[in-house]
C-alpha positions as CSV (number, residue, x, y, z in Angstrom):
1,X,4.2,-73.2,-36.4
2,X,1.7,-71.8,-39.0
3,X,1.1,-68.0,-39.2
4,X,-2.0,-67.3,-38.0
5,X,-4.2,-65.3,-40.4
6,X,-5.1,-61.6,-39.7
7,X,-8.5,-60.2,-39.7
8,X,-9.2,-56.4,-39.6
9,X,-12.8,-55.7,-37.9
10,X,-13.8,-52.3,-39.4
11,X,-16.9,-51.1,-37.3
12,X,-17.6,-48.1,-35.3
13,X,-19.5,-50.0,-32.6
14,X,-16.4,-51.2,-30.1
15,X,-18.6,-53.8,-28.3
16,X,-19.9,-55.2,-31.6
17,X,-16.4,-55.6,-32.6
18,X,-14.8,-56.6,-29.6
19,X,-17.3,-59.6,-29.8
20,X,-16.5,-60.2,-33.2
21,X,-13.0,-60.5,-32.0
22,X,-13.7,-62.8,-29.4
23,X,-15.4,-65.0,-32.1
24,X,-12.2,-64.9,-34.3
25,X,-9.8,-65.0,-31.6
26,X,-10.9,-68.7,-30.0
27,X,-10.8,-69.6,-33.8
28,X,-7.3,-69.0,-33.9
29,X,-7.3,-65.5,-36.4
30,X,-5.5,-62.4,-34.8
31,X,-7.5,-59.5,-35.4
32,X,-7.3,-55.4,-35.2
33,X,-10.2,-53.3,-35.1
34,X,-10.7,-49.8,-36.1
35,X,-13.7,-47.9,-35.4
36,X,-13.8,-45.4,-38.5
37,X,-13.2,-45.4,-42.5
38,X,-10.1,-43.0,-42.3
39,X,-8.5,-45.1,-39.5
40,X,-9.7,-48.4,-41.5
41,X,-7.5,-47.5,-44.3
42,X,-4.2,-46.3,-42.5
43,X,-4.5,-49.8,-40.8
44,X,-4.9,-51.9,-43.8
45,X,-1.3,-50.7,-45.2
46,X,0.0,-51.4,-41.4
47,X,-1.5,-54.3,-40.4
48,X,-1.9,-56.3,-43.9
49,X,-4.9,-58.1,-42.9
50,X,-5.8,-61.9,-44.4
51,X,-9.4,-60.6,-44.4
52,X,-11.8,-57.3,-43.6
53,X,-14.9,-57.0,-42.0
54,X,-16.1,-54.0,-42.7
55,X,-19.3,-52.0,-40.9
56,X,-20.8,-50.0,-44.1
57,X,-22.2,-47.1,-41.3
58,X,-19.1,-45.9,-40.4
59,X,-18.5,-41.7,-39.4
60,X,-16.4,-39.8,-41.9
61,X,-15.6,-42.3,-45.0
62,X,-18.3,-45.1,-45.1
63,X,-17.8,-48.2,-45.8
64,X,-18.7,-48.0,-49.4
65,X,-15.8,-45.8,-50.0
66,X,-13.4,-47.7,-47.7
67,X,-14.1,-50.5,-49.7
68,X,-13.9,-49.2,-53.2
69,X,-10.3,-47.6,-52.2
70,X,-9.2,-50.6,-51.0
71,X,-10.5,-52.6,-53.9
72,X,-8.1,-50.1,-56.4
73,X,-5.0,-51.2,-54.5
74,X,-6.1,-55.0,-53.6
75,X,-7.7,-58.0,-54.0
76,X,-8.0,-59.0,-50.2
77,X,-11.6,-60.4,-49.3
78,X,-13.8,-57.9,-47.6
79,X,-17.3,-59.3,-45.9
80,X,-19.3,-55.9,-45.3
81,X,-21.5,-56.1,-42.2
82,X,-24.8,-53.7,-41.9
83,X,-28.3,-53.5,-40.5
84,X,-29.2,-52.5,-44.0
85,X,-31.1,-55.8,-45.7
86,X,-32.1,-54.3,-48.8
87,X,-31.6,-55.6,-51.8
88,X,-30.3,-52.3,-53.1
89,X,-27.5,-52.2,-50.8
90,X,-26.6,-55.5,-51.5
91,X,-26.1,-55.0,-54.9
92,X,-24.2,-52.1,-54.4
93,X,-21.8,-54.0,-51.7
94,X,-21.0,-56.2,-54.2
95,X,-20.2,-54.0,-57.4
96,X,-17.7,-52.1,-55.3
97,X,-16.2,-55.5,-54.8
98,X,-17.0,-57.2,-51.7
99,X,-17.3,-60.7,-51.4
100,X,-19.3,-61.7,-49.3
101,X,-22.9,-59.5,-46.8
102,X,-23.7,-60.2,-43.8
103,X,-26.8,-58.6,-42.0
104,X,-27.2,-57.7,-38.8
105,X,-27.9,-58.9,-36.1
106,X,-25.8,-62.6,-36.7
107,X,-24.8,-65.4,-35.5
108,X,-21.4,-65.6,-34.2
109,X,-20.9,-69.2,-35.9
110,X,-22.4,-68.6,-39.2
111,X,-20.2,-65.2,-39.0
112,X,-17.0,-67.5,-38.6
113,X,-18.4,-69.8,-41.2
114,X,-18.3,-67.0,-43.8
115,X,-14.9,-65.8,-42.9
116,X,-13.3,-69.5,-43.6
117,X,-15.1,-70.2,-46.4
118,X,-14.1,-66.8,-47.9
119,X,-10.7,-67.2,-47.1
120,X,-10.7,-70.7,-48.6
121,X,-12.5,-69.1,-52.0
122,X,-9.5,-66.6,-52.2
123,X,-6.4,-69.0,-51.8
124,X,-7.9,-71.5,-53.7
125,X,-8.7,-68.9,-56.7
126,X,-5.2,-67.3,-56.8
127,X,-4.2,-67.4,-60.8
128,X,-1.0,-68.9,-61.5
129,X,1.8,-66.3,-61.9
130,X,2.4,-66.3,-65.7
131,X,5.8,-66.5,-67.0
132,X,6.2,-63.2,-68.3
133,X,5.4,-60.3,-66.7
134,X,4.1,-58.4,-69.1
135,X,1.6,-61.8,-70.3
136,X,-2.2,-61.7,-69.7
137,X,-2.7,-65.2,-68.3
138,X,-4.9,-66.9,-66.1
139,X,-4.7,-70.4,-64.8
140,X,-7.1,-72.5,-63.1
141,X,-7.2,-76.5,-63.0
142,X,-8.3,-77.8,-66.6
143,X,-8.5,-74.0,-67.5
144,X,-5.5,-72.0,-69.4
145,X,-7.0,-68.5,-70.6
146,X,-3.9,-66.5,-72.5
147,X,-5.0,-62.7,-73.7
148,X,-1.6,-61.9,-74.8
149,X,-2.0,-64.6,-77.7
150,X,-5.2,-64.6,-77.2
151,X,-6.0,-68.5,-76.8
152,X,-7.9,-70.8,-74.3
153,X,-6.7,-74.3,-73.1
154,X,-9.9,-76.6,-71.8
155,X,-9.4,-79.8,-70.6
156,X,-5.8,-80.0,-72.6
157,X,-7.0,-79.1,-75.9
158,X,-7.1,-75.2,-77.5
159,X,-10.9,-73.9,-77.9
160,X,-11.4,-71.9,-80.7
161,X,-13.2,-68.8,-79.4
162,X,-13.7,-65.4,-80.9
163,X,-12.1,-62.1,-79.3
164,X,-14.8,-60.8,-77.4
165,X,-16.1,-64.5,-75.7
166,X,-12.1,-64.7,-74.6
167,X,-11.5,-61.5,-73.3
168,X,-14.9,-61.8,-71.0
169,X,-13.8,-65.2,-70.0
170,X,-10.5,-63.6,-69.5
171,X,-12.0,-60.4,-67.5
172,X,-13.9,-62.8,-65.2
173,X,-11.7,-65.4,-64.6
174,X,-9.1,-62.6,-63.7
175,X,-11.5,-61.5,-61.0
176,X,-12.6,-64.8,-59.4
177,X,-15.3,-64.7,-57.0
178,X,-16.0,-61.1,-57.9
179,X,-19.7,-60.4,-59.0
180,X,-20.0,-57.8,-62.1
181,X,-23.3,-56.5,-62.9
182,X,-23.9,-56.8,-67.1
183,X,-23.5,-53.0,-67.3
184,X,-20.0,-53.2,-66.1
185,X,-19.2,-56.3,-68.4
186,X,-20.4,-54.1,-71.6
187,X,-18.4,-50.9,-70.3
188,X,-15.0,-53.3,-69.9
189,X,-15.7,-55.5,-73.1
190,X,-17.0,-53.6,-75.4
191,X,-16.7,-49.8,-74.1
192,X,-18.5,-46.7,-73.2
193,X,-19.7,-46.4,-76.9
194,X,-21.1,-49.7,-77.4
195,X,-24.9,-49.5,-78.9
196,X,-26.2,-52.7,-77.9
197,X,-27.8,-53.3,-74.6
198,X,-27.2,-55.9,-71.9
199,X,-28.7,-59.0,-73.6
200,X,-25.3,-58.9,-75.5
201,X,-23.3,-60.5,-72.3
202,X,-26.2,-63.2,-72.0
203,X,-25.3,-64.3,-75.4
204,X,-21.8,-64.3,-75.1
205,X,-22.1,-66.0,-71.7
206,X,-24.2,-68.8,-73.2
207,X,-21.7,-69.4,-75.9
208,X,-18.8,-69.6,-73.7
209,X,-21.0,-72.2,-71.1
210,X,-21.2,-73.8,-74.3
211,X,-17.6,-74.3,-75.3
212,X,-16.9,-74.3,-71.7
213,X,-18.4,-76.8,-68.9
214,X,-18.5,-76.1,-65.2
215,X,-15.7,-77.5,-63.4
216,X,-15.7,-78.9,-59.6
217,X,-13.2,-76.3,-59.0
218,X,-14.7,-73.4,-60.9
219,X,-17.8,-72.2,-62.9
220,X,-19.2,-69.3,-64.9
221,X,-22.1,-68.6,-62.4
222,X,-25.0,-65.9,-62.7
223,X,-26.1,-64.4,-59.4
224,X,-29.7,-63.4,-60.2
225,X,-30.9,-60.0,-60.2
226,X,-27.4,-58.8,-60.4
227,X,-25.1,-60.2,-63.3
228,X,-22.2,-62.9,-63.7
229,X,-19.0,-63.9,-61.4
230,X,-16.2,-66.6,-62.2
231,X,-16.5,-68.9,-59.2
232,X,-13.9,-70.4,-57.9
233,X,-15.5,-73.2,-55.4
């Protein structure tokens, strides 16, 4: 009999999250909820949840910071749920490395919708252990990216692509699904010190979709208004 997947509902509204349970529960998910930040992140370590949904109001640690500690430890999805519909906070949701906003009020099967399909995106974009443990290696299907020797297998054949273009294909495609803002991109690539300005990672972006065609698995997508992800579809 399959495992069934756990879901930790982070909110400090019980009836909200009771219902939210309900929803997952007749879907076949086990769930846990926790109704504050500080209880949130003693539960993940305990209960080793599939997926979080994660209230961004919460009292004591909000979910902003509940999110960016868990994001330092681990790459399990987090959906972050909130009345809050501006754009703003948003953005910000995503930097700290959530995967997916949902506004509130919603409906309960567009909710479970989202939960499946982001559960799909993340086991279908788990990189292929590499060899060695010490190797900087991604795999995806038709898509070898190697930082330790710095080279990048398309299709079968070895693309010849200068440092920086590989080690932003690399970055991304090491964080699949996850959206990074071009100020982020420069402060990974090419460091704190870096004089150019943000027009830099279009250009190298457009040189790698160049080299490098969108896949039916995967792509190098932009999500307007904020900056690029690796998608992993």
């Amino acid at each position: 009999m399959a495992t069934k997947q756990k879901i930790l509902i982070v909110d400090d509204d019980n009836n909200i999250a009771e219902l939210i349970s309900l929803y997952l529960t007749k879907e076949c998910f086990e769930t846990s909820i926790v109704n504050d930040g500080e209880e949130a992140l003693s539960a993940f370590d305990v209960f080793e949840p599939n997926l979080i949904l994660l209230d961004l109001m919460l009292p004591g640690i909000d979910g902003y910071q509940v999110c960016r500690e868990i994001r330092a430890k681990s790459p399990v999805p987090i959906i972050m749920l909130s009345a809050k519909g501006e754009i703003f906070d948003k953005v910000l949701g995503l930097e700290l490395g959530a995967d997916d906003y949902i506004i509130k009020p919603f409906d309960s099967k567009e909710l479970v919708a989202r939960v499946k399909a982001v559960l799909r995106r993340y086991q279908n974009a788990k990189p292929a252990p590499a060899s060695n443990n010490n190797e900087k290696k991604v795999e995806y299907t038709d898509l070898v990216i190697n930082q330790t020797n710095y080279s990048v297998v398309y299709m079968g054949k070895t693309i010849d692509m200068p440092p920086k273009e590989l080690e932003l294909l690399y970055f991304l495609a090491a964080s699949p699904n996850q959206v990074f803002t071009r100020e982020q991109l420069l402060d990974h690539i090419w460091g704190y010190e870096y004089v150019g300005d943000t027009r830099t990672v279009d250009v190298h972006i457009k040189r790698l979709r160049e080299k490098i065609k969108d896949h039916a698995n995967w792509s190098l997508s932009t999500v307007w208004g904020i900056g690029y992800k690796f998608e992993v579809k």
